[in-house]
Residue frames as qw, qx, qy, qz and C-alpha x, y, z in Angstrom:
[[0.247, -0.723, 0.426, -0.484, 32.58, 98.20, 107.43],
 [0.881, -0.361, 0.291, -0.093, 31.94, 94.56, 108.94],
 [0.898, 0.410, -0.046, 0.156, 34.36, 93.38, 106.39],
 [0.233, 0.787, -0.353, 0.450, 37.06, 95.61, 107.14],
 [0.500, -0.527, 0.536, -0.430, 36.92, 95.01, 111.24],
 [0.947, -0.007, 0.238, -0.215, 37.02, 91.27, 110.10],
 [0.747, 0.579, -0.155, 0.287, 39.92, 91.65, 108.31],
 [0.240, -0.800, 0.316, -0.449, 41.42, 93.71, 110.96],
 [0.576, -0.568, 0.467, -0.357, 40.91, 90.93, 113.36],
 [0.957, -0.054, 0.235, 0.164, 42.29, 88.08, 111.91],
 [0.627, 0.619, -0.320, 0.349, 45.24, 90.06, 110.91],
 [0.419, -0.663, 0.479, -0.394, 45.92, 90.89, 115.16],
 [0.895, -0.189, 0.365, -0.171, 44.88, 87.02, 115.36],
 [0.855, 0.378, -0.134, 0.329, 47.74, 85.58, 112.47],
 [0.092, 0.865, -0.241, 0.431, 49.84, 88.19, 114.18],
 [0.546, -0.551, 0.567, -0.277, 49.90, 86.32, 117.87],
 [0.883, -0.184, 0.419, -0.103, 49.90, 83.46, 116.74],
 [0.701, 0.692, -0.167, 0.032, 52.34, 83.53, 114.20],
 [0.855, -0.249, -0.092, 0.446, 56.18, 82.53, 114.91],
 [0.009, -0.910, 0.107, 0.400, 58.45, 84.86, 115.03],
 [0.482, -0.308, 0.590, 0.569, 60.37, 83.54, 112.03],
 [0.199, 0.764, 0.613, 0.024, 57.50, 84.20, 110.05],
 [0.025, -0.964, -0.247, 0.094, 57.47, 87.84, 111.10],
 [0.156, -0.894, 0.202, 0.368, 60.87, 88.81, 111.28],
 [0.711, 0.661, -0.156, -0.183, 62.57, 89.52, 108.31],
 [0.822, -0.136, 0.226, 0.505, 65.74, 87.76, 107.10],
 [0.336, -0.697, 0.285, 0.565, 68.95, 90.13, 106.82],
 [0.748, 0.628, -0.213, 0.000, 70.25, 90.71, 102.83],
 [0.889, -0.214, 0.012, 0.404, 73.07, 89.26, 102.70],
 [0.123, -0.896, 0.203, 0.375, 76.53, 91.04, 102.24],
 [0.859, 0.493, 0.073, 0.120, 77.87, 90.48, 98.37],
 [0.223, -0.717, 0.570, 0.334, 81.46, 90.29, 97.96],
 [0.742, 0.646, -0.164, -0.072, 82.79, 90.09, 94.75],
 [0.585, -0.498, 0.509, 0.389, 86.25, 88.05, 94.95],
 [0.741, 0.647, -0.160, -0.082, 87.96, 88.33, 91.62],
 [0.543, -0.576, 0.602, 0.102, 90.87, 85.88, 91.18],
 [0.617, 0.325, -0.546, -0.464, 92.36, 83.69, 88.54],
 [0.827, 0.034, 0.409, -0.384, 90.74, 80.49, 88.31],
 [0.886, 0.366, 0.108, 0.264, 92.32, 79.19, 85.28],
 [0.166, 0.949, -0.156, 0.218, 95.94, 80.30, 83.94],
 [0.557, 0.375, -0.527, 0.522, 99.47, 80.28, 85.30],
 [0.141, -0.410, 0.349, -0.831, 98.30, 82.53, 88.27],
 [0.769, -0.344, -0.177, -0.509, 96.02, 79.86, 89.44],
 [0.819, -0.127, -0.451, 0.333, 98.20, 77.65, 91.63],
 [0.442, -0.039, -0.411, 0.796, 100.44, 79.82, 93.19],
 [0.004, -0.005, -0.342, 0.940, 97.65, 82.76, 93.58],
 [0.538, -0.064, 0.053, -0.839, 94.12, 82.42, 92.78],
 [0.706, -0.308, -0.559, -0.308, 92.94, 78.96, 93.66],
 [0.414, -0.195, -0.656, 0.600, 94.55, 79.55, 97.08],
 [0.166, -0.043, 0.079, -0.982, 92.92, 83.36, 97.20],
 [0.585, -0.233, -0.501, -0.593, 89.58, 81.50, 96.12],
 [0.697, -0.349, -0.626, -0.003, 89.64, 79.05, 98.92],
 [0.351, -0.254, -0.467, 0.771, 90.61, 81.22, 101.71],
 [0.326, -0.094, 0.087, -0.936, 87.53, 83.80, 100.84],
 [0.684, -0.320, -0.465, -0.462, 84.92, 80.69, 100.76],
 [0.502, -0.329, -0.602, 0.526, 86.91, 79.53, 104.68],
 [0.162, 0.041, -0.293, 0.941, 86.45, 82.78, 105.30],
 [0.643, -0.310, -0.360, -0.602, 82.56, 83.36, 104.41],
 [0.715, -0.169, -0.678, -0.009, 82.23, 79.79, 106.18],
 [0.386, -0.259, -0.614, 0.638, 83.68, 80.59, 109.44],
 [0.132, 0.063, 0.145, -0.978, 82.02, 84.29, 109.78],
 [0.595, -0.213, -0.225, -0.741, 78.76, 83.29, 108.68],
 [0.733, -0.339, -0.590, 0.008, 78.61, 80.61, 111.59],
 [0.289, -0.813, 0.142, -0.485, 79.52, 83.02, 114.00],
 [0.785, -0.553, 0.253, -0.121, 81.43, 82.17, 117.32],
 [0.896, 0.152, 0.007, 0.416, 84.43, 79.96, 114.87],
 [0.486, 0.394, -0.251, 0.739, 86.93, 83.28, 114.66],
 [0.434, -0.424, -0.581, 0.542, 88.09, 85.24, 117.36],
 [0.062, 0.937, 0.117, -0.322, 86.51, 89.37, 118.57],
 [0.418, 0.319, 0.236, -0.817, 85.87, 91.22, 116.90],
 [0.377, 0.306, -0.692, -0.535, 85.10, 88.69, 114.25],
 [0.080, 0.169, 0.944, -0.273, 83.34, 86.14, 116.57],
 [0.495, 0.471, 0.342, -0.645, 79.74, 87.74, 115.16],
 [0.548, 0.257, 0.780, 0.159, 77.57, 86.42, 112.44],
 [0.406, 0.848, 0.267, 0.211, 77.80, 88.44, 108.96],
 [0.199, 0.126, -0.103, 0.966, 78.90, 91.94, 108.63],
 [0.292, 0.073, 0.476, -0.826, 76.83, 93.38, 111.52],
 [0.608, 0.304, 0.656, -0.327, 74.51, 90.40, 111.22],
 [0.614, 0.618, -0.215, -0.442, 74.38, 90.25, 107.46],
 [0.846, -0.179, 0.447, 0.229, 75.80, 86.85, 106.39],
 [0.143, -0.505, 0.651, 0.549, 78.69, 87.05, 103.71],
 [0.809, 0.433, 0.397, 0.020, 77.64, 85.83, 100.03],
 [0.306, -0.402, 0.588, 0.632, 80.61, 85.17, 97.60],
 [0.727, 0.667, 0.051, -0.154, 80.23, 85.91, 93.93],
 [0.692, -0.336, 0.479, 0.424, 83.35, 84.21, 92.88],
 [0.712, 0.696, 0.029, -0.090, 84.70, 85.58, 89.06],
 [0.788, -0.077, 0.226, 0.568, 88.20, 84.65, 87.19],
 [0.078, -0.894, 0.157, 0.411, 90.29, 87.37, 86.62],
 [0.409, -0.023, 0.667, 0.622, 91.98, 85.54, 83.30],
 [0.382, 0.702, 0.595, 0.080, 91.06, 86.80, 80.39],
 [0.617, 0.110, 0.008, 0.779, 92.80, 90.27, 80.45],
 [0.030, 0.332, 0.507, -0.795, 91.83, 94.12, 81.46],
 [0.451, 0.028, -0.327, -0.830, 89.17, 94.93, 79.00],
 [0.557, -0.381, -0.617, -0.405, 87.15, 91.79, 80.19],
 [0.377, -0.308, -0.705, 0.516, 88.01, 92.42, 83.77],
 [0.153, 0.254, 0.273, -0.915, 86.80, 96.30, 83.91],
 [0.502, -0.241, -0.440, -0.705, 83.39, 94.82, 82.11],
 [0.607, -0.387, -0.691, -0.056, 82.86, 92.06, 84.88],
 [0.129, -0.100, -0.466, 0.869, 83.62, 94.89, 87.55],
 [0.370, -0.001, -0.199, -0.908, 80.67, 96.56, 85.72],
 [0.656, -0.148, -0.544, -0.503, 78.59, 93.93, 85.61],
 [0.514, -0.250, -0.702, 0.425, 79.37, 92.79, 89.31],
 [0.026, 0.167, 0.313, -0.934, 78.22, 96.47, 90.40],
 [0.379, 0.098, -0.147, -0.908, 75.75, 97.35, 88.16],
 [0.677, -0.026, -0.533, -0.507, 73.86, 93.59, 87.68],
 [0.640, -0.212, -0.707, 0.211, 74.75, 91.43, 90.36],
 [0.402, -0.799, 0.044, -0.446, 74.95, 94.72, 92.97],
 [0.796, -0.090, -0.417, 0.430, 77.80, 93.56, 95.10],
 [0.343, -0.927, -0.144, 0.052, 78.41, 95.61, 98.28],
 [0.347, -0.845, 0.371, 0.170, 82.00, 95.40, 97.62],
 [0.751, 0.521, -0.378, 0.150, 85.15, 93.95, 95.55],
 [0.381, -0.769, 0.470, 0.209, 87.86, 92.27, 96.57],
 [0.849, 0.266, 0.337, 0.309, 90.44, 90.88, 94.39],
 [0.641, 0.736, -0.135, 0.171, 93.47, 91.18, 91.42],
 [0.845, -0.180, 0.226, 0.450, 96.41, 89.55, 90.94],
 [0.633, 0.388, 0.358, 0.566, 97.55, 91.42, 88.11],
 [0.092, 0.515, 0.005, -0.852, 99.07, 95.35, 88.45],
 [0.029, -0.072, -0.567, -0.820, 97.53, 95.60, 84.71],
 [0.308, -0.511, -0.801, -0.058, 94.49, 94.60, 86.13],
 [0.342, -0.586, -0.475, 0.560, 94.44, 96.50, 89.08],
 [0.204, -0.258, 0.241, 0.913, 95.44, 99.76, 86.63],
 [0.072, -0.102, -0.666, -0.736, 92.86, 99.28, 84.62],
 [0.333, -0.527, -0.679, -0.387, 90.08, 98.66, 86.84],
 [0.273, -0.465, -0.419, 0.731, 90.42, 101.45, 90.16],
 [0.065, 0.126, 0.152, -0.978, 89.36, 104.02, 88.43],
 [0.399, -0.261, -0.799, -0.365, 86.32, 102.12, 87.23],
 [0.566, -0.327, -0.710, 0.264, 85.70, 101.22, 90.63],
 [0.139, -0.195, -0.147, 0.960, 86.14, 104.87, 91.68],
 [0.235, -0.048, -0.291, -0.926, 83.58, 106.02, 89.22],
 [0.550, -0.414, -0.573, -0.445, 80.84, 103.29, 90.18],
 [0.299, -0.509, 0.382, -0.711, 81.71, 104.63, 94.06],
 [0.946, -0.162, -0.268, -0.083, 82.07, 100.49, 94.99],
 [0.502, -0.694, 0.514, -0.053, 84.82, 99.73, 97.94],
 [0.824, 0.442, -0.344, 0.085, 87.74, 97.80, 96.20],
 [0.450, -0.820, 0.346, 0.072, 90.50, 96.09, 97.71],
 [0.888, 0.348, -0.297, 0.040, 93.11, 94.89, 95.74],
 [0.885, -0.449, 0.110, -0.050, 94.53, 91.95, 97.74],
 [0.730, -0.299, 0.360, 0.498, 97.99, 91.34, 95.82],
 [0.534, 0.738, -0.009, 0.413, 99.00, 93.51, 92.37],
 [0.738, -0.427, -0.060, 0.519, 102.38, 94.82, 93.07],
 [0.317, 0.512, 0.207, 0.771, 102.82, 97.65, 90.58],
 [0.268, -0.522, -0.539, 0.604, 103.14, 100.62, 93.06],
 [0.081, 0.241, 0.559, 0.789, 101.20, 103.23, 90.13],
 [0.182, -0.545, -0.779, -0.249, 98.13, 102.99, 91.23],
 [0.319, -0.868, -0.314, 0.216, 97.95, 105.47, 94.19],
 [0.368, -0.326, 0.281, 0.824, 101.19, 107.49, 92.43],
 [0.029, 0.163, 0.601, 0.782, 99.43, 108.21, 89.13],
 [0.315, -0.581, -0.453, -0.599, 95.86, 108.75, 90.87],
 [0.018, -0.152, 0.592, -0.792, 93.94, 109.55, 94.19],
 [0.474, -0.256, -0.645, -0.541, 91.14, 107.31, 95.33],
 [0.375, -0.384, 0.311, -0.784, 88.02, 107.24, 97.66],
 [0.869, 0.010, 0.054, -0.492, 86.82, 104.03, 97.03],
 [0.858, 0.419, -0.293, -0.051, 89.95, 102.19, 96.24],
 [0.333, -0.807, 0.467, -0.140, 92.33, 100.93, 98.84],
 [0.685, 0.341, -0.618, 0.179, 95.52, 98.27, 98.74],
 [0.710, -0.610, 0.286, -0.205, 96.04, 96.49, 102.31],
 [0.912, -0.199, 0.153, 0.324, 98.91, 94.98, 101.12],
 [0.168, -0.618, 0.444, 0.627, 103.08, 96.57, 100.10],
 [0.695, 0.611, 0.017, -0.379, 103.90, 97.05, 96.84],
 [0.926, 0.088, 0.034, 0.365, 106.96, 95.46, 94.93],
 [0.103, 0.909, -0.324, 0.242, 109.03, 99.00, 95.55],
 [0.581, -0.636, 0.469, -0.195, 110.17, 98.15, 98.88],
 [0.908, -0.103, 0.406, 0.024, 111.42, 94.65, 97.27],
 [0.763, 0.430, 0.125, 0.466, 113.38, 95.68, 94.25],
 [0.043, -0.911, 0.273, -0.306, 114.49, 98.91, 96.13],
 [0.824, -0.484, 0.213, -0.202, 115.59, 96.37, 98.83],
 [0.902, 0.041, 0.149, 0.404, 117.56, 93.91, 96.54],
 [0.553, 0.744, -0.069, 0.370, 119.46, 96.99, 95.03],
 [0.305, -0.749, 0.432, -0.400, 120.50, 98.17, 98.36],
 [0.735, -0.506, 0.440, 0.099, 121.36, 94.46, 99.73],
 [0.773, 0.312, 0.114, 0.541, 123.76, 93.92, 96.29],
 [0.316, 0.760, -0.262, 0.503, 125.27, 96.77, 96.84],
 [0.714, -0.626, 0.169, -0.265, 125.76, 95.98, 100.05],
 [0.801, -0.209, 0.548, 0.122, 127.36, 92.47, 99.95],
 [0.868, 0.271, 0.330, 0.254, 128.26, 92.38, 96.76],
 [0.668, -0.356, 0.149, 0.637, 132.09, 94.58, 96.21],
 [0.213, -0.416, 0.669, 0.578, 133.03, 94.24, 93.34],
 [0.405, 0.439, 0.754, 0.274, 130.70, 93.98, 89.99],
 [0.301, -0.242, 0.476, 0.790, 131.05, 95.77, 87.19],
 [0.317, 0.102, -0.439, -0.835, 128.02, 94.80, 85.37],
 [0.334, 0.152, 0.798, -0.478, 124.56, 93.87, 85.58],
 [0.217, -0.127, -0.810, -0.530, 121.15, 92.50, 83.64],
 [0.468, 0.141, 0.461, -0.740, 117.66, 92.07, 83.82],
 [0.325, -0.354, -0.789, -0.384, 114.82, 89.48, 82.68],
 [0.214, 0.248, 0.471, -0.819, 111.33, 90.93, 83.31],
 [0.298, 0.432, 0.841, 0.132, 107.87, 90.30, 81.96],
 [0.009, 0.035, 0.056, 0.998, 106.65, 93.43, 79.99],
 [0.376, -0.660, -0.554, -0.342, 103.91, 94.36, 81.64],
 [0.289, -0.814, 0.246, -0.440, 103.10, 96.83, 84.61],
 [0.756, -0.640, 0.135, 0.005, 104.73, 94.57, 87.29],
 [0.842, 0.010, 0.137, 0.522, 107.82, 93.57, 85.40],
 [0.425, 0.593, -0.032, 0.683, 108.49, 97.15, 84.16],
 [0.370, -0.837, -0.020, -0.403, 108.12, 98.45, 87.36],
 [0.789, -0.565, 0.123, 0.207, 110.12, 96.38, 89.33],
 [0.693, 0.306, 0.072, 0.649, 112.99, 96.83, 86.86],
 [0.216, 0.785, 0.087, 0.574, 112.66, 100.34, 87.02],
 [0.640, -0.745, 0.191, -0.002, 112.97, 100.40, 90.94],
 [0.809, -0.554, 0.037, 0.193, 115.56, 98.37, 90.84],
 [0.656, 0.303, 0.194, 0.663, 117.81, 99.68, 88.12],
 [0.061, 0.852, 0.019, 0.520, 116.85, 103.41, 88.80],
 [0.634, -0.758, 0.151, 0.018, 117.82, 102.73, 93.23],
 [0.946, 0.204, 0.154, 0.198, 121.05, 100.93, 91.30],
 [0.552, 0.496, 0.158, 0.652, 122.29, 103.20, 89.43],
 [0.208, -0.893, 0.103, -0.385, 122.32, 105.74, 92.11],
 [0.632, -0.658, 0.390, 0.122, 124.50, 103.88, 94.40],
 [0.615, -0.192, 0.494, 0.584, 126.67, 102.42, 91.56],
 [0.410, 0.828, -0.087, -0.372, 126.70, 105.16, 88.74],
 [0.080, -0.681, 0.635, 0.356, 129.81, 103.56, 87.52],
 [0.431, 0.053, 0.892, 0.126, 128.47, 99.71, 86.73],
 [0.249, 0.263, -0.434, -0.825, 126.97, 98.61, 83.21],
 [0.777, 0.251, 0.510, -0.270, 123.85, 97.30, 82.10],
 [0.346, -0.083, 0.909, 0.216, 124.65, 94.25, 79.83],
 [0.299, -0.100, -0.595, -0.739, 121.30, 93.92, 78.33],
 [0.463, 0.217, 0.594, -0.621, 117.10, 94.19, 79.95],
 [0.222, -0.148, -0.852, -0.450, 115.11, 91.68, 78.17],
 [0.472, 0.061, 0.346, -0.808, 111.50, 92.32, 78.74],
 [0.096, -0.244, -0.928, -0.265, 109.52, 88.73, 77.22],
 [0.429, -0.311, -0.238, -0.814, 105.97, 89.13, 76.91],
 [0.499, -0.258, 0.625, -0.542, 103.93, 87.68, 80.05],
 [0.820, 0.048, 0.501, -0.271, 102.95, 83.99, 79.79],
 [0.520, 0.681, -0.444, -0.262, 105.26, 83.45, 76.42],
 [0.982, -0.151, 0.113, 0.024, 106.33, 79.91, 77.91],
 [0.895, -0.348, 0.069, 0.270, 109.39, 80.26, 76.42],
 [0.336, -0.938, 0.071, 0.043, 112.16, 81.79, 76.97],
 [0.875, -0.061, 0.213, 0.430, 115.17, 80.58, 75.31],
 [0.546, 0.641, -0.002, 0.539, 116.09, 83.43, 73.15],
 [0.146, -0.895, 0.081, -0.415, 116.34, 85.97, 75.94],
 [0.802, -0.554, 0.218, 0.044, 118.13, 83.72, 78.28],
 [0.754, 0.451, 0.106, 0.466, 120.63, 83.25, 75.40],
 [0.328, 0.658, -0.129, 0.666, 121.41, 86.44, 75.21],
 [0.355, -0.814, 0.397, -0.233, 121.85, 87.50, 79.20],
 [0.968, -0.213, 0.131, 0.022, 124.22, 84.64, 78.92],
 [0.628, 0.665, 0.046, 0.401, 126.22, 86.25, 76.37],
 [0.129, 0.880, -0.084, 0.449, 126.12, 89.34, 77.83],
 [0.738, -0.061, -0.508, 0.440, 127.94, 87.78, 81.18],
 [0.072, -0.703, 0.351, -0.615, 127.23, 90.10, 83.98],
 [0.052, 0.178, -0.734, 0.653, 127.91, 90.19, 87.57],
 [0.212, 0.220, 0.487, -0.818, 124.13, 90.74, 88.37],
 [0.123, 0.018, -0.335, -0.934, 120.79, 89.99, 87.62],
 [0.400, 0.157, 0.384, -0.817, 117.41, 91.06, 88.56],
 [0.313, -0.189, -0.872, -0.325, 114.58, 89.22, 87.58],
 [0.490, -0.068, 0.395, -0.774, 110.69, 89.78, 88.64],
 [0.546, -0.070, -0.754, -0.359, 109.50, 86.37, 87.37],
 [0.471, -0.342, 0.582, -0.567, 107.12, 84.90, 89.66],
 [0.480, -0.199, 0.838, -0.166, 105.93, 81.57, 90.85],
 [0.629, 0.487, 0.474, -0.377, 103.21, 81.13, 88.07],
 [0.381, 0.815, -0.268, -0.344, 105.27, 82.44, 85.11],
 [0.839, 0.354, -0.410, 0.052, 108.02, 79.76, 84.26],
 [0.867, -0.401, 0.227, 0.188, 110.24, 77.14, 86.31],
 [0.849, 0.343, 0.109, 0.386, 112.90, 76.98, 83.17],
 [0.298, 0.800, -0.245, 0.459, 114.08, 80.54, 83.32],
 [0.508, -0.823, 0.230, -0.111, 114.66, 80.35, 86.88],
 [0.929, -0.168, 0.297, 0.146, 116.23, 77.04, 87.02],
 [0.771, 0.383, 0.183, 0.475, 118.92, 78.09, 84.36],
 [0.085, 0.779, -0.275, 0.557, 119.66, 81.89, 85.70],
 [0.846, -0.495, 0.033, -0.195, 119.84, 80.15, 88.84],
 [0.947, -0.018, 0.054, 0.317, 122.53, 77.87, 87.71],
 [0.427, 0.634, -0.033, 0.644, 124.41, 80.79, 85.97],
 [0.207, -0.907, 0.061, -0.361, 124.36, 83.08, 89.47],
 [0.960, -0.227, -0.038, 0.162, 125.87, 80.45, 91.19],
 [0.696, 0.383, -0.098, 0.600, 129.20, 81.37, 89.34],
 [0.097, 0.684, -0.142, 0.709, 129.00, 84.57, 90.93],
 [0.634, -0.682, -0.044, -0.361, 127.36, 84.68, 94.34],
 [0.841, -0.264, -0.267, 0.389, 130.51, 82.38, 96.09],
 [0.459, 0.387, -0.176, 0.780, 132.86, 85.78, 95.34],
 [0.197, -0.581, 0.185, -0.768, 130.96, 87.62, 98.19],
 [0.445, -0.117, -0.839, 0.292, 131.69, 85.89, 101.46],
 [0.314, 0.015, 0.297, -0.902, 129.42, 88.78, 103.00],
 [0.637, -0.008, -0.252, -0.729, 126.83, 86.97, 101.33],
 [0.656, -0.020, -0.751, 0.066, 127.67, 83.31, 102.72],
 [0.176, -0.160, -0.747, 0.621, 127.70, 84.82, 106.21],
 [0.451, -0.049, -0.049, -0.890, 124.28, 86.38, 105.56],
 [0.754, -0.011, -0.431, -0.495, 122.97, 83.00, 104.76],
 [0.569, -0.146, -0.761, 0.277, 124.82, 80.88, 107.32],
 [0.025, 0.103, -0.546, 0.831, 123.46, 83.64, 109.97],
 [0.525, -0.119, -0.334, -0.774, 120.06, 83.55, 108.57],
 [0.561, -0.103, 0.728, -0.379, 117.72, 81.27, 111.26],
 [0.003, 0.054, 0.932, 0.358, 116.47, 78.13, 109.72],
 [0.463, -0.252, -0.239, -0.815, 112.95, 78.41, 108.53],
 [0.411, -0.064, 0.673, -0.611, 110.13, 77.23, 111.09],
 [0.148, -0.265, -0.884, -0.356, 108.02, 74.12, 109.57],
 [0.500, 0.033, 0.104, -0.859, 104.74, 74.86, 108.97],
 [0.610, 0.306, 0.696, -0.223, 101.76, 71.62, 109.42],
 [0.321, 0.021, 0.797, 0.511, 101.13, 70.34, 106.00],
 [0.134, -0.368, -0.530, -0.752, 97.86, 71.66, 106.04],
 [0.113, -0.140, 0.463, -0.868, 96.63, 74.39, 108.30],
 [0.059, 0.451, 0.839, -0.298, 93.50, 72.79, 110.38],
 [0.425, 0.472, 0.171, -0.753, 91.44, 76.19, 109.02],
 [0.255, 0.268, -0.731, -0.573, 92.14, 74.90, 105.46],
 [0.033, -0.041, 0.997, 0.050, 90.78, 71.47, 106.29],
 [0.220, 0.507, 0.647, -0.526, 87.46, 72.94, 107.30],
 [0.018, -0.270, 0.418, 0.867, 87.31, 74.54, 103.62],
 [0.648, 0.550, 0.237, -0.471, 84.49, 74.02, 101.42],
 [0.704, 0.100, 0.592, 0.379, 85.29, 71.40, 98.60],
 [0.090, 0.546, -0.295, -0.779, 86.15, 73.70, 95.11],
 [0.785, 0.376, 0.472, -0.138, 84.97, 72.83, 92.04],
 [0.426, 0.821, -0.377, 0.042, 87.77, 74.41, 90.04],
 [0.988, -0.050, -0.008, 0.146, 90.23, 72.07, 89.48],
 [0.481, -0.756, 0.217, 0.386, 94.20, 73.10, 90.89],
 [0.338, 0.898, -0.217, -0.182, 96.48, 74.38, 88.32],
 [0.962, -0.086, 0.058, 0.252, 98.88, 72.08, 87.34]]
């Protein structure tokens, strides 16, 4: 009994006289998975910029007071932000394991991330089934919420409809007179998809015009001569093309040269562009950036 009441009282007595950092407990943190590519074509133009704008972000939110309300508090309701940072190269069978293994082993409270619609296809319903909040930040393939219905999976950003639905409607617009049209696309969900918008919104407003020939190259095939060959041949009026920044400089730079020929015949289009305001310069490097955290993944050449 004396033992006990002796024990008692020098726990009351560590109690007062303890700090209170001691006693109170520190917050878990809040895990966000950021999946991005780190290595890869897609790493310049989209995931070493995606990477460094979730570690400015972390940075500024866990120091509280740097962004403005509601975002001027420290954490997520007081929970500071901890990045698990994973590369999204590699392709969807190793991305819908490291989803798994970011839920189920590391326990992340959440996902964001994926560049890639194949990606993104492949790992929502995953993400559905291990009832983890996903956001995928850029895939453009607009499938995902057509072909399913999810609780756990949400896209805060447009898809590439609205953009290849867009060009079909401003060539038909401005452009008269053309007869025939083409396509270079990467086969894969974002390249067939945008073709399909735009050739299916197309062909409804011109039922009469011909496709030439849709070359689908496989994604990241560097190169690109045979298919450019042959929409060269096939001389249309038009042609669509979902290549993006990461994928290849050459094709552009050579369908580029070839539109040229065409685009002068539609003076609708010259007064589009001479009406168009001149873009607004943007500081070489935005003053949040500067405050980044150094990377250790070296920029994509």
């Amino acid at each position: 009994m004396k033992k006990s009441w002796s024990l008692t009282i020098a726990a009351i007595f560590l109690s007062a006289t303890a700090p209170d950092g001691l006693l109170a407990q520190e917050p878990k943190p809040f895990t966000i998975g950021v999946v991005t590519f780190l290595s890869g074509a897609p790493a310049g133009p989209f995931g070493i910029p995606a990477k460094i704008a979730a570690e400015v972000f972390a940075q500024q939110v866990n120091a509280g007071g740097k962004l403005p309300a509601p975002y001027d508090k420290v954490g997520f309701g007081g929970r500071p932000i901890e990045l698990v940072i994973i590369d999204e190269a590699g392709g969807t069978t190793k991305q819908v394991s490291e989803l798994r293994n970011l839920v189920e082993q590391q326990s992340v409270d959440m996902i964001v991330g994926y560049t890639s619609s194949g990606d993104c296809l492949a790992v929502a319903p995953v993400a559905e089934e291990l009832k983890t909040m996903t956001l995928l930040f850029d895939c453009g393939t607009p499938r995902i919420f057509e072909e399913a219905d999810y609780e756990y999976v949400f896209r805060p950003v447009a898809t590439a409809t609205m953009d290849n639905v867009g060009a079909a409607l401003y060539v038909n617009e401005t452009a008269k007179k053309f007869n025939t049209y083409a396509g270079i696309n990467q086969n894969y969900a974002w390249g067939q998809d945008a073709w399909n918008d735009f050739e299916g919104i197309l062909k409804s407003l011109r039922p009469e015009v011909t496709l030439t020939t849709s070359q689908m190259p496989k994604l990241g095939a560097g190169q690109y001569n045979t298919e450019i060959s042959a929409i060269l041949g096939s001389k249309p009026d038009i042609i669509h093309s979902s290549f993006w920044g990461g994928a290849t400089r050459r094709p552009a730079t050579r369908l580029t040269t070839w539109c040229r020929r065409f685009l002068p015949r539609s003076s609708r289009m010259r007064r589009h562009r001479e009406a168009t305001p001149p873009r607004r310069r943007l500081p070489r490097r935005s003053p949040l950036l500067s405050r980044a955290p150094p990377s250790r993944v070296p920029r994509a050449k």
